[in-house]
C-alpha positions as CSV (number, residue, x, y, z in Angstrom):
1,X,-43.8,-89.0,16.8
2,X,-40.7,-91.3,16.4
3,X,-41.2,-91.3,12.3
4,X,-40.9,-87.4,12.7
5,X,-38.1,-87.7,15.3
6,X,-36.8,-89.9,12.8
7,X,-36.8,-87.4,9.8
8,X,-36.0,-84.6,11.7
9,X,-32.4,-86.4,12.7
10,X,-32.0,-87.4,9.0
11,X,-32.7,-83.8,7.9
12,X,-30.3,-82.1,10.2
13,X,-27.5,-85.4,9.2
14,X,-27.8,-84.0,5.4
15,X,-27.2,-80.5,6.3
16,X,-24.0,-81.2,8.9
17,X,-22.7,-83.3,5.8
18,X,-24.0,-80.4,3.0
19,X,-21.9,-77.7,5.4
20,X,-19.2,-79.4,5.5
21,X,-18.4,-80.2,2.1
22,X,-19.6,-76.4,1.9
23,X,-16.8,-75.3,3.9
24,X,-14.3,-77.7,2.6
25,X,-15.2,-76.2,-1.0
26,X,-14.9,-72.6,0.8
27,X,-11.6,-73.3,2.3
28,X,-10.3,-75.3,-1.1
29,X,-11.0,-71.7,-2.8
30,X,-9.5,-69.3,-0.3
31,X,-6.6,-71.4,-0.4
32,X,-6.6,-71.4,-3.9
33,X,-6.8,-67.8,-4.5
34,X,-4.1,-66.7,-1.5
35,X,-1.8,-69.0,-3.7
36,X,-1.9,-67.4,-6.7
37,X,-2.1,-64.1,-4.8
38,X,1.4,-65.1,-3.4
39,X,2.2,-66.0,-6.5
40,X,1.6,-63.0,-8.5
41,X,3.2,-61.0,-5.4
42,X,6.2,-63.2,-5.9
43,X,6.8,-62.5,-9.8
44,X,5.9,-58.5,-9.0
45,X,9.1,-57.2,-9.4
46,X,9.1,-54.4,-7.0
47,X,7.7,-56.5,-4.5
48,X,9.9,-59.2,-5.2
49,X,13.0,-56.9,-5.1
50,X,11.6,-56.1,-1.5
51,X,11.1,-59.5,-0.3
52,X,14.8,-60.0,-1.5
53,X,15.9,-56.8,0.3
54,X,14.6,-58.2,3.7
55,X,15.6,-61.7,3.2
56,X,19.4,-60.5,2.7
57,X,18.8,-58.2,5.3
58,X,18.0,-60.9,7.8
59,X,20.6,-63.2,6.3
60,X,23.2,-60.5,7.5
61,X,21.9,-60.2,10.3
62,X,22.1,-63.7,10.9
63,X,25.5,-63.6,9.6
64,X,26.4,-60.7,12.3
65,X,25.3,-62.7,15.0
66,X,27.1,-66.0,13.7
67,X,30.3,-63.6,13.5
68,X,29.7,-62.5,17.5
69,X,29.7,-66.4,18.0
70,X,32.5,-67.6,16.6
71,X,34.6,-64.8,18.0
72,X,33.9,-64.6,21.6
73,X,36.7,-64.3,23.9
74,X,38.5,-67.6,25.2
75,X,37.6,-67.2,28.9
76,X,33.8,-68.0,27.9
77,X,33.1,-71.2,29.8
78,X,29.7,-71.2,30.3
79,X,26.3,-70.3,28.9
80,X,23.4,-70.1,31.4
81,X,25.4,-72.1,34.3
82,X,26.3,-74.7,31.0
83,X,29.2,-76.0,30.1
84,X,30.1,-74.9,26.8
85,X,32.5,-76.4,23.9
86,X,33.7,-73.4,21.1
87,X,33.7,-74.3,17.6
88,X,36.8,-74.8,16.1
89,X,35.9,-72.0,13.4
90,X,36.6,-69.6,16.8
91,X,40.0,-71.1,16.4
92,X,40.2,-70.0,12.3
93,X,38.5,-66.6,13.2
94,X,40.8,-65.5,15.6
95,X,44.2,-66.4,13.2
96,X,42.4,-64.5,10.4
97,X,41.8,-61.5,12.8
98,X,45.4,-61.7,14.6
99,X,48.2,-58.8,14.0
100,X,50.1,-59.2,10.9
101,X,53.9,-60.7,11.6
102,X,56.3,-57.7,10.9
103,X,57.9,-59.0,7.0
104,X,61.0,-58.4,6.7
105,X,62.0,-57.1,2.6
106,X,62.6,-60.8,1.2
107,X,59.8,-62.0,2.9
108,X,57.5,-59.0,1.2
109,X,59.4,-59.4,-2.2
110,X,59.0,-63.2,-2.2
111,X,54.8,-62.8,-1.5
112,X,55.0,-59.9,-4.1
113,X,56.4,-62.2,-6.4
114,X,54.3,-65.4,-5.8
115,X,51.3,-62.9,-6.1
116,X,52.4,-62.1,-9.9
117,X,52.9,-65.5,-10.6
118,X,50.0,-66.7,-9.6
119,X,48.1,-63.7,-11.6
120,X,49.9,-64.9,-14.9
121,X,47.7,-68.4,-14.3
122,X,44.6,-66.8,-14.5
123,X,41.9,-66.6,-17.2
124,X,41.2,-63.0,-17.4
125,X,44.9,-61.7,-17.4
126,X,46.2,-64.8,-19.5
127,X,43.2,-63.0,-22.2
128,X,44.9,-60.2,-21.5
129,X,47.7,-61.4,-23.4
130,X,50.5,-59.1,-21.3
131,X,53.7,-59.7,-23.6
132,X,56.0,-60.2,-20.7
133,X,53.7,-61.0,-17.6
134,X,52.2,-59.1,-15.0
135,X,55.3,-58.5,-12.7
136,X,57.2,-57.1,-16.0
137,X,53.7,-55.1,-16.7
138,X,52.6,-53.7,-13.7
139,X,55.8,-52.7,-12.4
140,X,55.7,-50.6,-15.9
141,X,52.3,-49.1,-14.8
142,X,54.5,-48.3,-11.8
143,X,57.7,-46.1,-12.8
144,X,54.6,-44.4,-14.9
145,X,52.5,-43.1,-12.1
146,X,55.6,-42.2,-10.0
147,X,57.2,-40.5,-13.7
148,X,54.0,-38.6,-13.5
149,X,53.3,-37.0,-10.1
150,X,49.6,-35.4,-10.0
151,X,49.4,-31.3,-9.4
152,X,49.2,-30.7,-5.6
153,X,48.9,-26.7,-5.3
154,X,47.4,-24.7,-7.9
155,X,44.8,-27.2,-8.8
156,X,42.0,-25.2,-8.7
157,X,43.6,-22.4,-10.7
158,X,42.3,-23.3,-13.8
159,X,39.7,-25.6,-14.9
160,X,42.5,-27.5,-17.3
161,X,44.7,-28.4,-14.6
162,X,41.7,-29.5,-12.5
163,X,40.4,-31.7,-15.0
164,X,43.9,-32.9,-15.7
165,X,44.2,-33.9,-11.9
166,X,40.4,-35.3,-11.8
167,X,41.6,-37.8,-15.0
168,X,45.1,-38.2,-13.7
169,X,45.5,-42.4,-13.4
170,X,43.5,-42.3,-17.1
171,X,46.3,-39.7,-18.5
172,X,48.5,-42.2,-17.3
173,X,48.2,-45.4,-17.8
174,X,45.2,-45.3,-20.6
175,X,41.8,-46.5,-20.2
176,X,42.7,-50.3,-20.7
177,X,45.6,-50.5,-18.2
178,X,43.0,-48.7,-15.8
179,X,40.3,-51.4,-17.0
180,X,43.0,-54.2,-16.1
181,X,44.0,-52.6,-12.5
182,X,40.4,-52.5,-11.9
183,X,39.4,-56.3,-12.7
184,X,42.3,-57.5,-11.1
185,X,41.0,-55.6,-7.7
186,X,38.1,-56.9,-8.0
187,X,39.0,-60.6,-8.5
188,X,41.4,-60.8,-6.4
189,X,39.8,-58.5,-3.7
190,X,40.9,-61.1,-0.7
191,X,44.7,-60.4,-1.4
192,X,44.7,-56.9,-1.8
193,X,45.4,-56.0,1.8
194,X,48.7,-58.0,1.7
195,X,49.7,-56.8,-1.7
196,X,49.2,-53.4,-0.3
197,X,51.2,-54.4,2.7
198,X,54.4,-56.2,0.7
199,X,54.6,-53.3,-1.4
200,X,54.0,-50.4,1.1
201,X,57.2,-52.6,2.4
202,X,59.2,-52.5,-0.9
203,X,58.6,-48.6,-1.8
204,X,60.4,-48.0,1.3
205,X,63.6,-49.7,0.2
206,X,64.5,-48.1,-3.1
207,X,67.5,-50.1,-4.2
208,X,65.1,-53.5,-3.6
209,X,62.4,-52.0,-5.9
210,X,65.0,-51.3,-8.4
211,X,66.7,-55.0,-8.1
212,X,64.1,-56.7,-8.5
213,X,61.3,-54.6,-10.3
214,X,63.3,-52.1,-12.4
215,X,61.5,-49.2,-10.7
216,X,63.5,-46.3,-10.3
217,X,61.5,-44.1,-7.5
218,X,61.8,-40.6,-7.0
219,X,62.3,-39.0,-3.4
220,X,59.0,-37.3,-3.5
221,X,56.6,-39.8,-5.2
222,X,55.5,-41.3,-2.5
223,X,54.6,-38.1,-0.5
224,X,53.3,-36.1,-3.8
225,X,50.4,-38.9,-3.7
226,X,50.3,-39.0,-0.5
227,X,49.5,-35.1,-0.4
228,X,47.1,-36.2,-3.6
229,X,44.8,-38.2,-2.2
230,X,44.2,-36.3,0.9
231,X,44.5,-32.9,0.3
232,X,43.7,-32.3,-3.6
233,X,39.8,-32.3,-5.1
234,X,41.2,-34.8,-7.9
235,X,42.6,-37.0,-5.3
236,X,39.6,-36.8,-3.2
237,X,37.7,-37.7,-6.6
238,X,39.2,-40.5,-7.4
239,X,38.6,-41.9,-3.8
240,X,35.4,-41.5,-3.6
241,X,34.8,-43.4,-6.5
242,X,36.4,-46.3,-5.2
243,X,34.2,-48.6,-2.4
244,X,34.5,-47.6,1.1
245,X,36.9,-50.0,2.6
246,X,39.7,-49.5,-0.7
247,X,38.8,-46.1,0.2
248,X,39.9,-46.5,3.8
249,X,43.3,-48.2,3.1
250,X,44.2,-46.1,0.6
251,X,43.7,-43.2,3.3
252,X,45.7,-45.2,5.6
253,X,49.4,-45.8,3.6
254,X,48.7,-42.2,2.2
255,X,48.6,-40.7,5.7
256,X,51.8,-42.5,6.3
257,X,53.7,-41.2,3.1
258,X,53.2,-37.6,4.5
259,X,54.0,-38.3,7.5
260,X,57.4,-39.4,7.1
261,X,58.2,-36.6,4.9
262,X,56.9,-34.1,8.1
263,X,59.1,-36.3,10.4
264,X,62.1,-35.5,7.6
265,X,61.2,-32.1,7.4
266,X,60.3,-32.3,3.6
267,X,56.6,-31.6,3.7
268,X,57.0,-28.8,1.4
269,X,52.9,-28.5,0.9
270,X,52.7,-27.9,4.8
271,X,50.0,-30.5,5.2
272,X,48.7,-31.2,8.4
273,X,47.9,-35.0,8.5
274,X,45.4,-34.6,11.9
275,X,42.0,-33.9,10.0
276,X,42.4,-36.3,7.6
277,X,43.9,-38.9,10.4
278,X,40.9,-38.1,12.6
279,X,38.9,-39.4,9.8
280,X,40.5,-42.2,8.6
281,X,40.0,-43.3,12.3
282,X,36.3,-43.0,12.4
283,X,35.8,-45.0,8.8
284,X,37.8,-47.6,10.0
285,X,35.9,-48.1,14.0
286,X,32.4,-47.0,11.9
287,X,32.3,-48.8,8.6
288,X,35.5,-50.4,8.6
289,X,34.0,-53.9,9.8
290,X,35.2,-56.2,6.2
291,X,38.7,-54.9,6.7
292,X,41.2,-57.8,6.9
293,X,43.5,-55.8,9.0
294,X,41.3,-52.9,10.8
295,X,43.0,-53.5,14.0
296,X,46.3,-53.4,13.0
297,X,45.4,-50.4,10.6
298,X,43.7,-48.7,13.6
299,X,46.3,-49.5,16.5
300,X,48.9,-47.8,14.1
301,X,46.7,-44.9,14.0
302,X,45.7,-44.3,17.2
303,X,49.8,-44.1,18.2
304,X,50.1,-41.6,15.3
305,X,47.8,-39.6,16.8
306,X,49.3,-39.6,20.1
307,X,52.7,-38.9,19.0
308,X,51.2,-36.2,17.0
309,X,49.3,-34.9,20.7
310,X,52.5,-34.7,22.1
């Protein structure tokens, strides 16, 4: 009876030790295939552009809430009956975010200025080989577009003058000055507010864009594009081919142009500026979140519209 006890023990030792190397070659291969199947999931393209969607997705996300962090208001103290310590990014984040200082015209021509210098340093417009520099150049492109004001009534008349007005800045300035505008907004996308701003600045004093650009502007440029961009189906073309927030401030100086030729009783076109104001405010609370200057741009707005309530 102990002999079989005996060999009834060993038998049942060899198949605990057979089961579990059975299961350790069992788990070895499930492992081995969910790899590869991961893997090949991986290097799927489709899939792959998936997984990439949601990991960006999350990574703004994350990004979003990081943003909430660093920009929560000073009297924040504590967290949960903690005492808290802000980051010094909070600092940084509220300068970037803080109302743009009113410039006065030497300080906007002096920016302007350093801007174009600073262009002629650069790779892609030294290739460009401009013969006398980019202030010289684009202050060219300049008296051009203002030379050459876009069709506001009568657009639609006739397919020609439609087209004309669709193609305007290409009539213009030619498809490499327009190739040139473009790469320079896009490289130096973190500027463009303030170039918009100092120059918005200088088209209101004539004699300074004269003295020191050699542009000669006519009195109703600024409101014939003004009227363009809003109110014409080339103008509104050309708009929405640009990305939303170049879109937006675009919108934004145009309203303005109009508007002070209403409030000097030269809005010959009879546009009324409150649609398209309306608008511009909703892009700019809805989709307007990458905008250096949103609440500057929207403040400005909002007391347009009320003095246009009154």
């Amino acid at each position: 009876m102990e002999e079989q006890t005996k060999q009834t023990g060993s038998t049942f030792k060899k198949i605990g030790v057979a089961a579990i190397i059975s299961l350790a070659i069992i788990c070895a291969i499930v492992w081995y295939f969910s790899r590869e199947t991961a893997t090949s999931l991986q290097e799927s393209s489709p899939l792959k552009a998936v997984a990439t969607d949601i990991k960006t997705e999350a990574t703004d996300q994350a990004d979003t809430v990081e943003s909430s962090v660093l920009l929560a208001p000073d009297n924040i103290e504590t967290i949960a009956g903690e005492n808290i310590s802000l980051p010094e990014q909070v600092e940084i984040a509220e300068k970037q975010q803080a109302k743009p200082e009113a410039l006065t015209i030497y300080q906007a021509t002096s920016q302007l200025n350093t801007f174009f210098s600073q262009l002629d340093k650069e790779t892609y417009i030294e290739k460009r080989q401009l013969s006398q520099g980019s202030k010289a150049h684009f202050s060219k492109l300049l008296q051009d577009i203002v030379d050459n004001p876009p069709v506001i009534t009568g657009e639609s008349d006739d397919l020609f003058t439609l087209l004309q007005n669709t193609a305007h800045f290409y009539r213009v300035l030619g498809g490499k000055n327009i190739s040139l505008i473009k790469e320079v907004l896009d490289k130096e996308n973190n500027q463009v507010e303030s170039v918009a701003a100092d120059l918005y600045l200088i088209l209101q004093q004539p004699d300074t864009l004269k003295e020191q650009y050699g542009v000669s502007l006519p009195p109703t440029a600024l409101y014939d594009y003004g009227c363009f961009f809003l109110n014409t189906l080339g103008g509104r073309l050309y708009m929405f081919r640009r990305d939303l927030d170049l879109r937006t401030i675009l919108s934004y100086y145009a309203l303005f142009f109009v508007h002070q030729a209403e409030e000097k009783g030269l809005n010959r076109h009879g546009i009324d500026i409150r649609p398209f104001l309306e608008k511009t405010i909703k892009e700019l609370e809805t989709h307007g979140q990458n905008i250096q200057r949103r609440d500057y741009y929207l403040e400005n707005l909002y007391m347009l519209e009320k003095n246009l309530e009154q």
